[in-house]
C-alpha positions in Angstrom: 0.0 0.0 0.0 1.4 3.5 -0.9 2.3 5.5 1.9 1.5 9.4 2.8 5.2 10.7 2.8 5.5 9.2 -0.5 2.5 11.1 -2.0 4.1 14.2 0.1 7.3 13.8 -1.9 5.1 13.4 -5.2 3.5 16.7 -4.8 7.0 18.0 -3.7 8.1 17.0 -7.3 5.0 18.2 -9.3 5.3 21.7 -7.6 9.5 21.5 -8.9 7.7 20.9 -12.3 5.4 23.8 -12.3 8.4 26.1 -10.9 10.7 25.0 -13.3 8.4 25.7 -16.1 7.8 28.9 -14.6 11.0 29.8 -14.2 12.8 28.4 -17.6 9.9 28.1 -20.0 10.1 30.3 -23.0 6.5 31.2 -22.2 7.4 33.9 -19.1 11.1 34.8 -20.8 9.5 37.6 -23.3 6.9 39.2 -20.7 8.0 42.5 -18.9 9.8 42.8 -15.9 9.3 40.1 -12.7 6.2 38.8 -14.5 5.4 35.0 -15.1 3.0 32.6 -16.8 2.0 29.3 -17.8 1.3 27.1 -20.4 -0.4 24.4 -21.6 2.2 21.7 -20.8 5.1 21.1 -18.2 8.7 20.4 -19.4 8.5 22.2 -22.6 10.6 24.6 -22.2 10.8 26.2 -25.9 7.2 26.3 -26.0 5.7 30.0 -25.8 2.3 28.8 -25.4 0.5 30.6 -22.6 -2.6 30.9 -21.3 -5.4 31.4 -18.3 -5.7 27.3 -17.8 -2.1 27.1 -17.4 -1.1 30.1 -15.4 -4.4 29.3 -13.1 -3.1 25.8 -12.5 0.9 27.2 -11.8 -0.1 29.6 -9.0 -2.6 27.5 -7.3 0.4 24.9 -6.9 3.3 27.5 -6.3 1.0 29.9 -4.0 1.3 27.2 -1.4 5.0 26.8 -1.1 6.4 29.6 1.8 9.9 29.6 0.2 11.1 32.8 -1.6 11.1 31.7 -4.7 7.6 30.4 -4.4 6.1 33.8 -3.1 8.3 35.7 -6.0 6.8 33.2 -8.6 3.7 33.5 -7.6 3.7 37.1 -7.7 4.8 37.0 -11.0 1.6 35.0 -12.0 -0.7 37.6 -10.4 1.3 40.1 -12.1 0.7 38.3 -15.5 -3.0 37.9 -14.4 -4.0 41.5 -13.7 -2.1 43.2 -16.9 -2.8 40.2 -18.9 -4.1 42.0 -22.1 -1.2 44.7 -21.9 1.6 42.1 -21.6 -0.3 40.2 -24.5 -0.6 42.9 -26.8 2.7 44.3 -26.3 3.6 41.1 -28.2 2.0 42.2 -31.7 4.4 42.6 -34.5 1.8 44.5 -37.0 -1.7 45.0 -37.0 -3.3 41.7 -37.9 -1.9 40.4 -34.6 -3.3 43.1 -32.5 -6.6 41.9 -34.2 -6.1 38.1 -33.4 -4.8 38.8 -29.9 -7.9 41.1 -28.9 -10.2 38.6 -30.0 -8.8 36.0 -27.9 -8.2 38.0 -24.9 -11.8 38.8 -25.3 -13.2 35.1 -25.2 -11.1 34.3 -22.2 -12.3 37.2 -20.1 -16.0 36.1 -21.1 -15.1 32.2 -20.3 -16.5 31.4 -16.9 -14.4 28.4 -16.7 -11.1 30.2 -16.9 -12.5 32.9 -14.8 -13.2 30.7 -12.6 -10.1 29.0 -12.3 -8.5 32.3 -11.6 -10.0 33.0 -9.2 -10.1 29.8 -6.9 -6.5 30.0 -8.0 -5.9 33.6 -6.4 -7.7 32.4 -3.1 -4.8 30.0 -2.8 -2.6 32.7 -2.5 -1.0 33.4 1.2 -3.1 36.6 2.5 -0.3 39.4 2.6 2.1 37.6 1.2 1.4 38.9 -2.4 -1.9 41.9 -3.0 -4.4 40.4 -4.6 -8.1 42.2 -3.8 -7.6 44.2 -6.9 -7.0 41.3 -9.5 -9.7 39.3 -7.8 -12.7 42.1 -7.2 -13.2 42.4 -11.2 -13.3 38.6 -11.9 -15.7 37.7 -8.6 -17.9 40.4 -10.1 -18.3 39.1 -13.2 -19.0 36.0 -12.0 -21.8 37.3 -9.6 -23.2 39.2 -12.6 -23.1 36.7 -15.4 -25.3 34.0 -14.1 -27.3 32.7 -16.9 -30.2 31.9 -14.2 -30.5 31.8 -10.2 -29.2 28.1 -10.2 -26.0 28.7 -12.4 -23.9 29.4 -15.6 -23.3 29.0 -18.9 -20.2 28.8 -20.7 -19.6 32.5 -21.3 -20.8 34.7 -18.7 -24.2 36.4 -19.8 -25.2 33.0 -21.9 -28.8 32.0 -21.6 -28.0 28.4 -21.3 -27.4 26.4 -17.7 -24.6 23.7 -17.9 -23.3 21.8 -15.1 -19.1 22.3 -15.7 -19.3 25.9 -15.8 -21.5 26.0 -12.8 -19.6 23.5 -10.7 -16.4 25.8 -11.8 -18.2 28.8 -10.7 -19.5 27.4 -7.2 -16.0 26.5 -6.3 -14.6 29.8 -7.1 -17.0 31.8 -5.2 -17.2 29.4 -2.3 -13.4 29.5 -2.0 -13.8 33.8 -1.3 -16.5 32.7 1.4 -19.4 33.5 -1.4 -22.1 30.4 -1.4 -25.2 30.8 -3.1 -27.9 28.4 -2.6 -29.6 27.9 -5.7 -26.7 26.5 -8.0 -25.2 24.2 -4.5 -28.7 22.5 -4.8 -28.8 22.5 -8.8 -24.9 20.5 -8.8 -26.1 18.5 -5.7 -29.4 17.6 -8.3 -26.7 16.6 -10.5 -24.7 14.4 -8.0 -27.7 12.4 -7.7 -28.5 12.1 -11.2 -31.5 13.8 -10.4 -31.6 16.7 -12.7 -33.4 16.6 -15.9 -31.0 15.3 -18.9 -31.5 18.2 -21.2 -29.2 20.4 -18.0 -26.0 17.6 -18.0 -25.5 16.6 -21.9 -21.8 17.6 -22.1 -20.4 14.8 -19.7 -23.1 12.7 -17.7 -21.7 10.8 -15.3 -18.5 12.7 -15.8 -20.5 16.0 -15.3 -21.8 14.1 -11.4 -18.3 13.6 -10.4 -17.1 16.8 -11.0 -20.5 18.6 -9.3 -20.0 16.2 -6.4 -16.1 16.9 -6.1 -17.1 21.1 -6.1 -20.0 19.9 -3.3 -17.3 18.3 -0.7 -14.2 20.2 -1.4 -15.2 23.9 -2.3 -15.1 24.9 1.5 -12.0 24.8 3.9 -14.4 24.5 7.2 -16.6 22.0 5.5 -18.8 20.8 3.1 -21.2 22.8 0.9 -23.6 20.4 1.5 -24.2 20.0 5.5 -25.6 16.2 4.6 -22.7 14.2 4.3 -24.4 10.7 4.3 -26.3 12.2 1.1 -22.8 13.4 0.1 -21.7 9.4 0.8 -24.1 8.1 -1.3 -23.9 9.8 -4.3 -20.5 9.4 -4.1 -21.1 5.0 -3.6 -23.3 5.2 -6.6 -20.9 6.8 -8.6 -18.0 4.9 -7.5 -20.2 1.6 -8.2 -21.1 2.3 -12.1 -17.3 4.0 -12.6 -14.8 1.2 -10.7 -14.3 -1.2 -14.1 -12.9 1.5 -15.1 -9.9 2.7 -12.9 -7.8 0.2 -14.2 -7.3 2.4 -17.7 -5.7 6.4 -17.7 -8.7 7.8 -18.4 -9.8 11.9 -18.6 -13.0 12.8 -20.2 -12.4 15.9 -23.1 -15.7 18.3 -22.9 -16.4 19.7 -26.1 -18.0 23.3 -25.8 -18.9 26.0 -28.0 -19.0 29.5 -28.7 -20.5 31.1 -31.9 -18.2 29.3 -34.7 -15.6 28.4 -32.2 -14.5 25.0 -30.6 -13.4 24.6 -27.0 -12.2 22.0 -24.3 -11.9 21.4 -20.9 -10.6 18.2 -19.6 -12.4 16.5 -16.2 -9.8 14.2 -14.9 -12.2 12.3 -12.8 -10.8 9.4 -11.9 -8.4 12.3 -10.0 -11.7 13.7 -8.2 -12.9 9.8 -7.4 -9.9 9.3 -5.4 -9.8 12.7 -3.8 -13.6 11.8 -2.9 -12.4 8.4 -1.5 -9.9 10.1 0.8 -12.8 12.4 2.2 -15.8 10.1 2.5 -14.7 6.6 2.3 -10.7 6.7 3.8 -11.2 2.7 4.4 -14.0 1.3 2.4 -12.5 2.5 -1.1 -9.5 4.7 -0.9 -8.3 1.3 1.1 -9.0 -0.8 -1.4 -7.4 -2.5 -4.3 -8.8 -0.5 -6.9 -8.3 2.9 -5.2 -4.3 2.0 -4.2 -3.3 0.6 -8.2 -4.4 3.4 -9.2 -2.7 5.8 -7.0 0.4 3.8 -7.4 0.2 4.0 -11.2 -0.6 7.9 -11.1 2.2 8.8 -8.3 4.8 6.4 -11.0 3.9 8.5 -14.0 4.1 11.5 -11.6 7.2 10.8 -10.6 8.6 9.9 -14.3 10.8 12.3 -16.3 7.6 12.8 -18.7 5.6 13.4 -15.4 2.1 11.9 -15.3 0.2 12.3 -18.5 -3.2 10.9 -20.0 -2.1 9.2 -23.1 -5.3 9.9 -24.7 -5.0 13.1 -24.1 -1.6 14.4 -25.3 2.3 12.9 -24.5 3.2 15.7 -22.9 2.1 16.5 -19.3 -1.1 18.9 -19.1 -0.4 21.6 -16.4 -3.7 22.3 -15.8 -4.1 18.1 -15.2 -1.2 18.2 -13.1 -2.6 21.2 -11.2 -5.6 19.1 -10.3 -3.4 16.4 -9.5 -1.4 18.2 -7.1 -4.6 19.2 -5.1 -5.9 15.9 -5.2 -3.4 14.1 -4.2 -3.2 16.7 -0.9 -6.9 15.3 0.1 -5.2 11.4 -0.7 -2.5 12.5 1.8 -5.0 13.5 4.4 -6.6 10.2 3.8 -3.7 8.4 3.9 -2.9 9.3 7.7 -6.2 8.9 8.9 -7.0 5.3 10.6 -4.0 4.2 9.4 -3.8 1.2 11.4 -6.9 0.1 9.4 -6.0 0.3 5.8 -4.2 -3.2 6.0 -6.9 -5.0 7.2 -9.2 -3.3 4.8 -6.9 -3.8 1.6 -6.9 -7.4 2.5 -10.5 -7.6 2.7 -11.1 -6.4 -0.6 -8.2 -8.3 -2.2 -9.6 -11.3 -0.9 -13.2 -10.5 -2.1 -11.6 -10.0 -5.5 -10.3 -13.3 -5.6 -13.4 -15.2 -4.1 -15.4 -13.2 -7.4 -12.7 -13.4 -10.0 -13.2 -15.3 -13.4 -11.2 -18.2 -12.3 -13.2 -18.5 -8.9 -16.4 -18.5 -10.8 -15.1 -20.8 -13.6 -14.1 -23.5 -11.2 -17.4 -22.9 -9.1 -19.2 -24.0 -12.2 -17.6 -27.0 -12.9 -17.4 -28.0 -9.3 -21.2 -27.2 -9.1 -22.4 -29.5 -12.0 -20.0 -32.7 -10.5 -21.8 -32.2 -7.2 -25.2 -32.0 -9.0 -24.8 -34.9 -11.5 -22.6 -37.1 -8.7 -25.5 -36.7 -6.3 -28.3 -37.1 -9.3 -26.1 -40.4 -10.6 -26.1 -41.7 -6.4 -30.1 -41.7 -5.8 -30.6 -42.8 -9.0 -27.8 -45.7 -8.4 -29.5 -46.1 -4.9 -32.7 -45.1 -4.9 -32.8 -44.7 -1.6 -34.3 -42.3 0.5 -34.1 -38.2 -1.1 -32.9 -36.9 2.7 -29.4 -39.5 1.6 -28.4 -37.5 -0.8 -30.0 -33.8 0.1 -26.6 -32.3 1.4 -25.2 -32.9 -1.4 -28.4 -31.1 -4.0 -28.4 -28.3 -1.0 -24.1 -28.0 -1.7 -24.8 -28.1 -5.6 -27.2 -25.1 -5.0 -24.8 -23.1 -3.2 -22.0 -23.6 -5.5 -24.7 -22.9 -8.3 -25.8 -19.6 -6.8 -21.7 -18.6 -6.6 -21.1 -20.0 -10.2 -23.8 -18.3 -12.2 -23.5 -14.7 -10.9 -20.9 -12.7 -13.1 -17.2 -12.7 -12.3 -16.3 -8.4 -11.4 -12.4 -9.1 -11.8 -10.9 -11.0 -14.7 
């Protein structure tokens, strides 16, 4: 079973990723003065890619560390932040750029994931440490004022349409500045449940109920959003029920999204916010388990590789923003880690052994032995015919090993 210090250390190395980036990527060498950025990827140095995902995701990881460097890099991503659009269009070599750059500048300041992002990102920053009330006034307001309805957002901020990722972003941001609004807690907590109609959660289903239940039990620092946690624990069984098969693959899910004749993505690394989840609700039953602990020791590997951890489906270079959500969950698998650790053996072994006991092999050999007892007992009353009560043991052991043999194997 992997340990706590050892996911420690991993998060140790994923925040040397993000600084090194930071600090070497071509990205932050052509911006004015102290100030930094991000792009899409770690460890690609000569790319100059850079953006709100990836700046978001660097200073939500470096904002924690309390080294120098740390502060001085994270105030280099505020910097970047707040003068974005100057720093951006100083860049322009000739007119036509000006025009491409202000048109992109202007879709990410309408994007209420990005915003978002920013802005649970800025509340991560240590409180004197680096100003930040006057990057983060303009952004919370626009998120307050661009609410498609009372229960949440759309995509871009003033859009008439209600969709669950925007929303869950949104909820988290504003929760994480102390802001919680009813209507859109109950709306993702609908979703959670798979109780909202299916016309609000077409752009990721079941991937859409992870991520609105993840926002529901981590958006607070002195609790949930939801005060119900055994209603918290059960969407969160339900979920973990119909998506276990498939924690043995590296899987993200890609939401496609769309404004006027553009195309845009946003990645929802759930199996990331399943385990987080485990750590919080179920530190025994699942983040114990077998399935739970190969996958953490497969993630904290990759993590841990020179590549760093990547989806393979999703690139072959690592995704900061993945890797930013990665670093934050793996903090709540550290907490989980070091709570009831005496228990986590005990419980491992429990569930290893259940695997066995309903494994393909089990259930293959239950058949056969199951249909020698039943035509070995059939073959002795019929040999004997004696009296039924002779041989009834053996029909009532052939029944058992029937019931066992005909229900589906869960692990090959």
């Amino acid at each position: 079973m992997i340990s706590a210090d050892r996911i420690a250390e991993t998060r140790r190395k994923i925040a040397e990723r993000f600084i090194h980036q930071c600090v070497e990527g071509a990205q932050s060498k052509v911006l004015p003065g102290e100030m930094s950025a991000c792009g899409q990827h770690l460890g690609d140095p000569d790319n100059q890619q850079r953006g709100l995902h990836g700046t978001a995701a660097a200073l939500s990881v470096v904002a924690q560390g309390r080294d120098t460097l740390s502060r001085g890099l994270a105030a280099g991503l505020v910097d970047y932040v707040r003068e974005r659009r100057e720093a951006e269009l100083s860049q322009a070599l000739n007119p036509r750029d000006v025009v491409r750059i202000t048109a992109h500048l202007d879709r990410d300041e309408r994007n209420v994931v990005k915003i978002a992002e920013v802005v649970f990102a800025l509340s991560r920053v240590e409180r004197g440490a680096v100003p930040t009330e006057a990057t983060i006034q303009p952004l919370r307001d626009a998120l307050e004022n661009g609410r498609a309805e009372s229960r949440g957002w759309g995509y871009f901020l003033g859009s008439p349409s209600l969709d669950v990722i925007p929303t869950a972003f949104a909820v988290r941001a504003l929760a994480s500045l102390g802001i919680v609004r009813p209507e859109p807690i109950e709306f993702l907590l609908t979703v959670a449940e798979a109780k909202a109609p299916v016309q609000a959660i077409p752009e990721g289903d079941i991937f859409a109920q992870v991520l609105a239940l993840y926002v529901l039990v981590f958006s607070r620092s002195d609790g949930h959003l939801v005060n119900d946690r055994p209603r918290l624990v059960r969407a969160f069984d339900e979920l973990w029920s119909r998506l276990e098969g498939l924690f043995g693959f590296d899987l993200e899910a890609n939401i496609e999204y769309q404004d006027r004749a553009d195309h845009h993505y946003v990645r929802i690394p759930w199996q990331l916010y399943m385990l987080a989840m485990a750590a919080e609700l179920r530190p025994l039953f699942r983040l114990a388990g077998v399935t739970a602990q190969r996958r953490i020791d497969a993630i904290d590997a990759a993590a841990r590789s020179p590549v760093g951890f990547v989806y393979p489906h999703s690139g072959k270079v690592a995704s900061a923003r993945t890797n930013g959500i990665l670093y934050e969950a793996f903090a709540f698998v550290e907490s989980g880690l070091r709570k009831n650790v005496a228990w986590h053996w005990p419980f491992y072994a429990f569930d290893a052994i259940r695997r066995v006991a309903t494994s393909r092999a089990v259930v293959r050999s239950a058949r056969v032995i199951a249909l020698v007892f039943i035509v070995y007992s059939v073959y002795h009353w019929l040999a004997n015919l004696g009296d039924l009560k002779d041989v009834a043991p053996n029909f009532v052991a052939a029944a058992a090993l029937a019931v066992l043999a005909l229900q589906r194997s869960r692990y090959r």
